[in-house]
C-alpha positions as CSV (number, residue, x, y, z in Angstrom):
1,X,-0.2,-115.6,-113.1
2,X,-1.3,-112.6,-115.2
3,X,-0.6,-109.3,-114.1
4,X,-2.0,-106.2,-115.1
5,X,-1.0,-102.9,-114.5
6,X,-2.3,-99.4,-115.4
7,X,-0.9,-96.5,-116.8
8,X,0.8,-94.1,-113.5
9,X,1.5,-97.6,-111.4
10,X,4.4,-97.5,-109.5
11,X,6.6,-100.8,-110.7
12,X,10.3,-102.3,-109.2
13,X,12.8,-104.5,-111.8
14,X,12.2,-108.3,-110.9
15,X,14.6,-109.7,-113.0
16,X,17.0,-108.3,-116.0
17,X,16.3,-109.1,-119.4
18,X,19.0,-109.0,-122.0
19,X,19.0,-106.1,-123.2
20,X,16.7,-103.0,-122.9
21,X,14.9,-101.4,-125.4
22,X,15.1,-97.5,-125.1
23,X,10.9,-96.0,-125.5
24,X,12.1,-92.9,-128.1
25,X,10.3,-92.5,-131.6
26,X,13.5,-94.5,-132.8
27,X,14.3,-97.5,-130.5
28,X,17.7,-98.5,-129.6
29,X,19.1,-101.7,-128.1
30,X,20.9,-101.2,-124.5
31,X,22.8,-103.1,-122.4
32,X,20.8,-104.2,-119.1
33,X,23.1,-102.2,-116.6
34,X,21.6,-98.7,-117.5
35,X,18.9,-100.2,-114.6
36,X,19.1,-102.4,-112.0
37,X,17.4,-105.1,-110.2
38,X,15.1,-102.9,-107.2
39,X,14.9,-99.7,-109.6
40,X,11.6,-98.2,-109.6
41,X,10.2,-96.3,-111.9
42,X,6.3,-95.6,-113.2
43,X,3.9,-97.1,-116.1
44,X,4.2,-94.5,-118.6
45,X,1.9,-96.3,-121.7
46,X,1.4,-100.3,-123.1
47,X,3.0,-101.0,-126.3
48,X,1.7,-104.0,-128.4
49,X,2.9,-108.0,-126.9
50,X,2.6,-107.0,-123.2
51,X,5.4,-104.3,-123.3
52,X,5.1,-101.9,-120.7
53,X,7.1,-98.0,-121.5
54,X,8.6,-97.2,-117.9
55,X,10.4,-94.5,-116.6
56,X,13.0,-94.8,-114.3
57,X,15.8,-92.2,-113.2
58,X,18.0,-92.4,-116.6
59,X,15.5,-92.7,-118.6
60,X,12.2,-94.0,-120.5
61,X,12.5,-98.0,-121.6
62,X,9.9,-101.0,-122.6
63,X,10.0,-104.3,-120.7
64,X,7.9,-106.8,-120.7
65,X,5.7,-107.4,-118.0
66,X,7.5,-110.6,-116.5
67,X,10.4,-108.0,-115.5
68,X,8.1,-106.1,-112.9
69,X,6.1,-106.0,-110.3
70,X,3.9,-103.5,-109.1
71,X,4.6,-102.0,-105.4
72,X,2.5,-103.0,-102.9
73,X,1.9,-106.4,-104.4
74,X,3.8,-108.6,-101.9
C-alpha cells in the first residue's frame, strides 16, 4: 500500500530503521535512539527514493516512508 504525504503533514515513527540520517547540508549517520517509536514530528520536504525530511523535537532527519504514518490515518 502506497502512501503519500505532503509537505506540513503531521507523521508518528512506525517502526525504527537502523540508523538515522541527520537532513543538514552535510549528512551524518545516527544511531536510532535520538527518536523513538510514537514520536511525532512534521513533513518538512521529499528527498529523492521516497525519503521524507521530518522534524521532530531534537531535530531535522530523512526516513523513508515505510517508517511513518500520517495522523489521522487509522
Amino acid at each position: 500500500m502506497s502512501k503519500e504525504f505532503t509537505v506540513g503533514d503531521r507523521v508518528r515513527i512506525t517502526t525504527l530503521p537502523a540508523y538515522v540520517k541527520t537532513a543538514d547540508p552535510m549528512p551524518m549517520l545516527r544511531p536510532p535512539n535520538v527518536i523513538s517509536v510514537g514520536e511525532e514530528g512534521t513533513i518538512v520536504d521529499r528527498r529523492p527514493g521516497n525519503f521524507w525530511s521530518v522534524r521532530f523535537a531534537n531535530g531535522t532527519f530523512l526516513l523513508d516512508q515505510q517508517y511513518l504514518e500520517r495522523l489521522g490515518d487509522q
